[in-house]
N, C-alpha and C positions, 0 to 999 in steps of 0.2 A: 420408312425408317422411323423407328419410334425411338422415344430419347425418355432416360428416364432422371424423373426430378427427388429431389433427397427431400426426407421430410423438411418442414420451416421449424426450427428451434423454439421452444416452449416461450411463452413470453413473460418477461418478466413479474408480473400480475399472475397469482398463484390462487389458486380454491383456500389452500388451507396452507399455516406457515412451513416448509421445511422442516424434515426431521434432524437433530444436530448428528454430524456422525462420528464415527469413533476418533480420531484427531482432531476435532472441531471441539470435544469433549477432553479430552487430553490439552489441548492447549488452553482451554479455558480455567479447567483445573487448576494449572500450574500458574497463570496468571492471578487467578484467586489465592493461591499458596505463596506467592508472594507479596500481595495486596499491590497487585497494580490499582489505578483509579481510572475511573469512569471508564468500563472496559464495553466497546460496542461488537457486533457484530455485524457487518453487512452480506446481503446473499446479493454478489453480482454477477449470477449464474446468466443472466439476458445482458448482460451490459459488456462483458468481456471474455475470453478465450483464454486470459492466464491465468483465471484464477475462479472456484467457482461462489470462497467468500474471503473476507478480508477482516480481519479482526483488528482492532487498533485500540489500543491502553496507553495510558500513562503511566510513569513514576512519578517520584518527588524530584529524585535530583541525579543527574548524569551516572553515580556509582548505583542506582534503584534500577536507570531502564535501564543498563548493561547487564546488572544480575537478571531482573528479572527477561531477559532475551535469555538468556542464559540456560536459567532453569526451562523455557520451554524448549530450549533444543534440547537439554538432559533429557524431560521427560518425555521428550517424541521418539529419543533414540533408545530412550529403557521398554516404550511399547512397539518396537520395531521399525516405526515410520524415521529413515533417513533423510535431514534438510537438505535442500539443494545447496544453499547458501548462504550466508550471514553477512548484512552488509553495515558500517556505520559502528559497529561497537569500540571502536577506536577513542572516539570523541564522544561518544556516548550522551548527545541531544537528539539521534532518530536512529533507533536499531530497526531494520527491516529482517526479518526470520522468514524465507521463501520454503516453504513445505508442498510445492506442486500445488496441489488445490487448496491450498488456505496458505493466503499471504498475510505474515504479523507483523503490524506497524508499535513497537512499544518507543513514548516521543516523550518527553520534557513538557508539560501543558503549554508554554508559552511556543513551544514550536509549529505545538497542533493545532492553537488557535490560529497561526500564521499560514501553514500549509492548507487548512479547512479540509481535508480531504473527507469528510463526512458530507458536505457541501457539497462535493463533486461526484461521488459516488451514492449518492442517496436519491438524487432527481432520478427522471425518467433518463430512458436512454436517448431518444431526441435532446436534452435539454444538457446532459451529461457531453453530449459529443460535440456540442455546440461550446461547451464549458472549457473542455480540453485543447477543442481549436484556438479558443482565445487566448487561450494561455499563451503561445507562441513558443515551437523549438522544446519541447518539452522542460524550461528551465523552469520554471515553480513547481515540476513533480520532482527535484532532486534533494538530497539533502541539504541541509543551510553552509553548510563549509562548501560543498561544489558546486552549491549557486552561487555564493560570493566571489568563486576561483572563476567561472564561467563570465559575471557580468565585469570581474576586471578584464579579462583577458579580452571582453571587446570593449573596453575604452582606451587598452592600451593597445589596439590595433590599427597599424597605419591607416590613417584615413584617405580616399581618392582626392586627388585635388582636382578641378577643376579646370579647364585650361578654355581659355577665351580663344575666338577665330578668328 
């Protein structure tokens, strides 16, 4: 009986950088046409499965990243590419824009320096997964209004008491 094995997935460590592709250019665009700040790009094509990069910008102030979330969903749906979903533009301190293979983080600077998510996804994948373990329950990948909803609701959780024998 022969068993057949699928190739091992590229690793992380590349010859030469990624070519940008046609939505990875469209979103960067539109985050330019708005004048986001400090806008990165990360390729976490060996690091994860939802995503193959992750772009993350800032604005200046709450009404900056909801527009500019904004314009990049316009201009992904004026070149045909559909988002899956838009999350956070409510409160407007971390709009996340899910486009299938490029997920857009556009954040309020004081939130991104809070969240680090450059810090976490930028190490190797050994040291990244080591990263996300510590974290615990995935509450520091959430946004800051459903981490604060999350760390009250366990202190206001009954606590076990103790009972002596």
């Amino acid at each position: 009986m022969t068993s057949r094995t699928r190739p091992r997935r590229s690793s992380p460590e590349r010859a030469s950088p990624p070519q940008p592709t046609a939505l990875q250019t469209i979103v960067t665009g539109a985050l330019d046409d708005m004048k986001a700040v400090n806008v990165k790009v990360l390729d976490v094509r060996g690091l994860t499965d939802i995503a193959d990069f992750l772009i993350i910008a800032s604005g200046n102030s709450d009404r900056h990243v909801r527009s500019i979330a904004e314009r990049v969903v316009e201009k992904c749906k004026q070149a045909g590419f559909r988002p899956l979903g838009k999350e956070g533009a409510r409160d407007g301190e971390w709009v996340l824009v899910d486009l299938q293979d490029i997920v857009v983080h556009v954040m309020l600077p004081r939130v991104r320096e809070f969240y680090g998510l450059e810090r976490l996804w930028e190490s190797d994948a050994g040291e990244a997964g080591a990263t996300r373990a510590s974290l615990g329950h995935g509450l520091a990948a959430m946004p800051r209004t459903d981490f604060e909803r999350a760390t009250r609701a366990q202190e206001s959780a009954p606590r076990r008491r103790r009972t002596s024998t």
